[in-house]
N, C-alpha and C positions, 0 to 999 in steps of 0.2 A: 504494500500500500504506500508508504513511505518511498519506493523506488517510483512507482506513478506518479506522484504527486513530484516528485523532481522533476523524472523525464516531462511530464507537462507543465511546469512549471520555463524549465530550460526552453521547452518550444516554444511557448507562451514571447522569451526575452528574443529569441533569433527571431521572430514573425515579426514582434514592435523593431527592434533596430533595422529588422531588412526594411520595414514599410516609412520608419525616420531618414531612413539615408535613401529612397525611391524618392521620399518627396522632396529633399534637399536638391538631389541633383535634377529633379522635374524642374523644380523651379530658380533653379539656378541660371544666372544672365549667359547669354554666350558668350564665346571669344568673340573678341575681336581678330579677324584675319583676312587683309585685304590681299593677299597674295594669291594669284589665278592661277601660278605653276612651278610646280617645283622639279627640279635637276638633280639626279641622281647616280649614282653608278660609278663605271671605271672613269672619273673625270677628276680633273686639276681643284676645284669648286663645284661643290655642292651648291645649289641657288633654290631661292623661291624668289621668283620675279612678280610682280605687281605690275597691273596698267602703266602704270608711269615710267617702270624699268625698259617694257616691251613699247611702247610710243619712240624713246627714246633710237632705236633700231631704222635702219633703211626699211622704208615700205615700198610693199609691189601690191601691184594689181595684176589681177588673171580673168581671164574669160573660160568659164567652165558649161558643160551641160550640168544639171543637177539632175536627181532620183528623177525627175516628172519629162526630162527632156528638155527643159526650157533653159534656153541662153541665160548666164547668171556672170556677174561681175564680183569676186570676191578679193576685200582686202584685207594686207596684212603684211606680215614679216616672215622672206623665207625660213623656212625651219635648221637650217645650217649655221645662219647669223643668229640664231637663240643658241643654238649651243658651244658657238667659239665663246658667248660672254664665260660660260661654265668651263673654258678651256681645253676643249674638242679640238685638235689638229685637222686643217685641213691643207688641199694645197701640196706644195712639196712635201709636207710633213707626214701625208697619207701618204703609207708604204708600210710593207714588213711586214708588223704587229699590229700594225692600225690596222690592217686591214680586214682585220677577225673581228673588229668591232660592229658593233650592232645596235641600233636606237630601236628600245621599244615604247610606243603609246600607249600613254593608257588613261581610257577614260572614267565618268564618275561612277559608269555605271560596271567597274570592270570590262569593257570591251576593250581590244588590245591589238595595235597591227605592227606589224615589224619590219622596219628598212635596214638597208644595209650603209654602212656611212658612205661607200663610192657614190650611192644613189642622192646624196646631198650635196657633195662637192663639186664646184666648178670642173675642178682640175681635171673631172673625168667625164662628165655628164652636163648639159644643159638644159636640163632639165630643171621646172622651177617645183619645189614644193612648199606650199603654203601651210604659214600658221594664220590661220584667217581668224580675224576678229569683225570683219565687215560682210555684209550680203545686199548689194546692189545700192551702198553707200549709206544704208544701218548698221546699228551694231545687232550683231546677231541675236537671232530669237532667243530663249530662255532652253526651250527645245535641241537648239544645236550648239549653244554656245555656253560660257563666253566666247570660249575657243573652238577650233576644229583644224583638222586637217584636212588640205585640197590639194586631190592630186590631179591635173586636169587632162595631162595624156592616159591617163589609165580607162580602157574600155569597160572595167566593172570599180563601184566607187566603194569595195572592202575598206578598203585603208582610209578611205574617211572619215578621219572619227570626229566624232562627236563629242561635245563637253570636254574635251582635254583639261587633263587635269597635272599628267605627270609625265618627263620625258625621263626613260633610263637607258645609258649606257651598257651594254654587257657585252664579254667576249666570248664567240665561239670555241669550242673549246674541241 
C-alpha cells in the first residue's frame, strides 16, 4: 500500500513538472533570427548570411520556364559567389581534391539536391545557377521562398529547390 501510494504519488510530481515546463516553453517568446542561410561543411567559414549579407553580392537575372510552362524572370545571386564568401575555391584553385567536393541543398522542408562544385564554376562551365530571391521582380512567395534554386538549362526543375535554407559542402569519398 505504502509502495502505491509513492509510485502514484512520484507520477502525480513527473505529470505536474512535464505539464510546468510544456507551458513554459509554449509560451515562451521566440528567437530572434534574421539569418535566411547558413554555410556548412568542408569550408574555410562557416556563415549564416542575412538579407543584407546576400544584397551585398553581384546580382543576375535569368529567364527560366517554370512548373506551368510560363516564361518567368528570376533574380538573384549566382550560387558560387554565396559560397566563395564561406571560402569555396574556385577558379584555378578547382583541381585535385577540390574536385570530390560537392554542394548539397537543403530545404525547410528537408528536400535536398546535389551539385557538383565544377557545375558552379566559371573556370569550367557557363553555366548560371541561381540563388533566387526574386520572381518577375517580387520577392518571392512564402511558398517558394525566401530563397530557391534556379537552374534554367535543366529540362526537369529536380534541383529546384524551394525555401533554401542550408548550403553544405561535402566530399566524395
Amino acid at each position: 500500500m505504502i509502495y502505491l501510494r509513492r509510485t502514484g504519488f512520484a507520477l502525480f510530481l513527473v505529470a505536474l513538472m512535464s505539464a510546468t515546463t510544456w507551458g513554459q516553453a509554449k509560451s515562451s517568446p521566440p528567437i530572434a533570427n534574421d539569418s535566411l542561410l547558413n554555410i556548412s561543411g568542408e569550408i574555410e567559414r562557416p556563415l549564416k548570411l542575412t538579407a543584407a549579407d546576400l544584397a551585398k553580392l553581384p546580382r543576375r537575372t535569368v529567364n527560366a520556364k517554370d512548373h506551368d510552362g510560363k516564361e518567368t524572370t528570376f533574380e538573384g545571386v549566382e550560387l558560387g559567389e554565396v559560397l566563395k564568401l564561406a571560402g569555396v575555391k574556385f577558379g584555378e584553385e578547382m583541381r585535385g581534391k577540390s574536385l570530390a567536393l560537392f554542394l548539397v541543398v537543403e530545404a525547410a522542408d528537408n528536400y535536398r539536391a546535389v551539385f557538383a562544385l565544377p557545375e558552379l564554376d566559371h573556370g569550367f562551365t557557363d553555366r548560371v545557377i541561381l540563388l533566387a530571391d526574386k520572381r518577375d521582380g517580387k520577392a518571392l512567395a512564402a511558398a517558394e521562398g525566401p530563397l530557391r534554386i534556379v537552374v534554367p538549362d535543366e529540362k526537369r526543375q529536380g534541383r529546384w529547390v524551394r525555401q533554401v535554407i542550408s548550403l553544405i559542402i561535402r566530399r566524395a569519398q
